[in-house]
Every structure is written in C-alpha cells, then in structure tokens.
FITOR-375533 format. One record per residue (C-alpha): residue in three letters; y, z, x. Coordinates in Angstrom, 3 decimals. Example, Ala and Ser with C-alpha at 12.3 -4.5 7.8 and 13.67 -1.06 7.14 Angstrom:
BEGIN
<r><residuo>ALA</residuo><c2>-4.500</c2><c3>7.800</c3><c1>12.300</c1></r>
<r><residuo>SER</residuo><c2>-1.060</c2><c3>7.140</c3><c1>13.670</c1></r>
This chain:
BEGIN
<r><residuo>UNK</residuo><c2>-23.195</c2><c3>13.962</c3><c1>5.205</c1></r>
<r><residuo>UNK</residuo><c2>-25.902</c2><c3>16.827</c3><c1>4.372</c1></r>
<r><residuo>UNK</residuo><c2>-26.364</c2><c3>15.084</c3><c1>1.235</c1></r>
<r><residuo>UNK</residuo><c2>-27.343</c2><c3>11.827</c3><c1>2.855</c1></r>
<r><residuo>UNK</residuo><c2>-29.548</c2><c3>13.462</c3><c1>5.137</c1></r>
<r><residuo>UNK</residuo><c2>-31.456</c2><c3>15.412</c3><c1>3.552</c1></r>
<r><residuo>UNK</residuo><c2>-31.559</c2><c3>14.122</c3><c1>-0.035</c1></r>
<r><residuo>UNK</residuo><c2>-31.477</c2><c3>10.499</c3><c1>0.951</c1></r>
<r><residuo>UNK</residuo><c2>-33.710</c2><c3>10.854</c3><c1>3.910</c1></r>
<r><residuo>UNK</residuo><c2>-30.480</c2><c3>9.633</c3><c1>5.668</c1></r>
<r><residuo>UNK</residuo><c2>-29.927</c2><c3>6.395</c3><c1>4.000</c1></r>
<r><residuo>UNK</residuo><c2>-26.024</c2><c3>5.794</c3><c1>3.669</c1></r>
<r><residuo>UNK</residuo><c2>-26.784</c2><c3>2.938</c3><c1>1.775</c1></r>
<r><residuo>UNK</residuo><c2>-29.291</c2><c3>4.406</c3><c1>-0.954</c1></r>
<r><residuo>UNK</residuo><c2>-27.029</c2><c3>7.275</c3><c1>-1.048</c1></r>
<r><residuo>UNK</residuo><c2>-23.663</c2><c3>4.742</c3><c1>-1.684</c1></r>
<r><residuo>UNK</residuo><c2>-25.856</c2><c3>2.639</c3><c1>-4.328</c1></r>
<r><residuo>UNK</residuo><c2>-26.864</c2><c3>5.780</c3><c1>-6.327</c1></r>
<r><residuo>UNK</residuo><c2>-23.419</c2><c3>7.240</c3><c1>-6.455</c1></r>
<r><residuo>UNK</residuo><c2>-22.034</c2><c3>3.899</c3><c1>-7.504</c1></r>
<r><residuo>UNK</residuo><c2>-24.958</c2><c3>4.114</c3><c1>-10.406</c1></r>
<r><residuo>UNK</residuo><c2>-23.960</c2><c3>7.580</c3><c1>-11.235</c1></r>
<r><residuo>UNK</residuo><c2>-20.516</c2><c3>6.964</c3><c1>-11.762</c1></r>
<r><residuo>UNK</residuo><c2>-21.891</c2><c3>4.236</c3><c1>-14.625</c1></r>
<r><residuo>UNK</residuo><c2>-22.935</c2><c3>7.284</c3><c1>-16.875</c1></r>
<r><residuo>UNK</residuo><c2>-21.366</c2><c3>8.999</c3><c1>-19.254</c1></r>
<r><residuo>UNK</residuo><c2>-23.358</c2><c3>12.161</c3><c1>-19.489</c1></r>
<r><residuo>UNK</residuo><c2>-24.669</c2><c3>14.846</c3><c1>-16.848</c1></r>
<r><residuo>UNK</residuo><c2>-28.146</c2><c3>14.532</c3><c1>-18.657</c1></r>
<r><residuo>UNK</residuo><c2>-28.506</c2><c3>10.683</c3><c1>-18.058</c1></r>
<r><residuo>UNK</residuo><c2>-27.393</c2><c3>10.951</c3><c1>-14.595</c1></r>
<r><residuo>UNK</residuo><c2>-30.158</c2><c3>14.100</c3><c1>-14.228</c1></r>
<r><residuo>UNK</residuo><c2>-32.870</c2><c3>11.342</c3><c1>-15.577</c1></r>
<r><residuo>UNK</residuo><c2>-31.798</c2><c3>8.747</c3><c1>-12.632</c1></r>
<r><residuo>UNK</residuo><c2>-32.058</c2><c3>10.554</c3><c1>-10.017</c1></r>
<r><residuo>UNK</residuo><c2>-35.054</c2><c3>12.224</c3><c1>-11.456</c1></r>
<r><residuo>UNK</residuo><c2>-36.725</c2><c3>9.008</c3><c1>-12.003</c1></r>
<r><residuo>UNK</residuo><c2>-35.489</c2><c3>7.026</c3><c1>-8.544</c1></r>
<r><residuo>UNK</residuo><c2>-34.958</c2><c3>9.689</c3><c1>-6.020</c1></r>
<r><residuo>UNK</residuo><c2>-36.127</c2><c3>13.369</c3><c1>-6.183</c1></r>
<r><residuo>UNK</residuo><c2>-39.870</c2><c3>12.526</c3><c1>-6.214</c1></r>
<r><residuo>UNK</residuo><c2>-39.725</c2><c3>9.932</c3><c1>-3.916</c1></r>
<r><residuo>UNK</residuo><c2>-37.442</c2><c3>12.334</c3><c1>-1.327</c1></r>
<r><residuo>UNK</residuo><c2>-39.029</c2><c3>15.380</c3><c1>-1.906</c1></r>
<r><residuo>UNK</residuo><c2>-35.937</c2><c3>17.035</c3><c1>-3.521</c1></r>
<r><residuo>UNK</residuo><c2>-38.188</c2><c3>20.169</c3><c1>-4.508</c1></r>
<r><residuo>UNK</residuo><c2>-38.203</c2><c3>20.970</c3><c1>-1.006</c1></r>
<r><residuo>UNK</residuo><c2>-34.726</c2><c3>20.995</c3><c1>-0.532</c1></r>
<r><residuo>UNK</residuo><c2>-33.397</c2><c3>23.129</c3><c1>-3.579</c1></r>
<r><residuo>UNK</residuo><c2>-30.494</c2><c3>24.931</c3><c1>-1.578</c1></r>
<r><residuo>UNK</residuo><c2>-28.898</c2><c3>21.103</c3><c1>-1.151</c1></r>
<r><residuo>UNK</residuo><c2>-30.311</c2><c3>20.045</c3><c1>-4.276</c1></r>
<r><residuo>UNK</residuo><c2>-28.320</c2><c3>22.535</c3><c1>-6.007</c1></r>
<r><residuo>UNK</residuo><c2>-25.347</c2><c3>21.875</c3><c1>-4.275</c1></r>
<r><residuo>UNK</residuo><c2>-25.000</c2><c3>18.154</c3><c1>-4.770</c1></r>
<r><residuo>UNK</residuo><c2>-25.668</c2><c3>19.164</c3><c1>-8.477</c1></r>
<r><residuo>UNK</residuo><c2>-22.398</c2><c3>21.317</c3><c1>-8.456</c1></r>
<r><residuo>UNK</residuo><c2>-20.689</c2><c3>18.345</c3><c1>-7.177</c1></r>
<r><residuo>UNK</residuo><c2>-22.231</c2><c3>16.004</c3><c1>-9.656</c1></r>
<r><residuo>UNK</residuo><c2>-21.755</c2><c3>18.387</c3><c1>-12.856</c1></r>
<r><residuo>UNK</residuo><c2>-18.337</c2><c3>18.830</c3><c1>-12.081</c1></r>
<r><residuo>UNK</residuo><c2>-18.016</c2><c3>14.901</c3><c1>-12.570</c1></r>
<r><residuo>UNK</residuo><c2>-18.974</c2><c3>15.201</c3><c1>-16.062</c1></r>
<r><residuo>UNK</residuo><c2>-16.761</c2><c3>18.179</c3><c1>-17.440</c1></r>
<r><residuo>UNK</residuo><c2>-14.329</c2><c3>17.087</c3><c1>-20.069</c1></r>
C-alpha cells in the first residue's frame, strides 16, 4: 500500500498497470528506464528515496536468475 501512495500518488490503478508492464521485461535495466521515463519525474520519486529504494529491492529481486 506505501508503494501506491506515495510512489503512485495513490493511484491503484497506475500502480496495477505499471506492474503488469514491468512484469513484460526481461531485464532490471529496462524496467529502471520505464519507470524512469513514465513515473519518477512525473511523481516526484526523488523526494521519496527511502520508498523509492524499497520498491527497488522488491523489483530487483524480480529479475535475479
């Protein structure tokens, strides 16, 4: 739920649509340049680096192999 709120300014939906896009990827680095490009600007994710971080945890450990 933090992650929604605070990174997705508490959109459930934008939050759903970009995890469904990030499961599309097949590399940590492509999924960085998404959410670069459609949601950290836009958000305000340098604010926010604590969460930021976390959900980046989350997400990285999706792409070990």
């Amino acid at each position: 739920m933090i992650f929604i709120k605070e990174l997705f300014n508490g959109y459930n939906l934008a939050y759903s649509e970009a995890i469904e896009i990030l499961n599309r990827f097949d590399s940590f680095v492509a999924a960085d340049n998404f959410l670069q490009k459609n949601y950290a600007v836009k958000n305000k994710w340098l604010d926010k680096q604590e969460i930021v971080d976390r959900f980046y945890e989350v997400l990285n450990r999706r792409y070990i192999k």
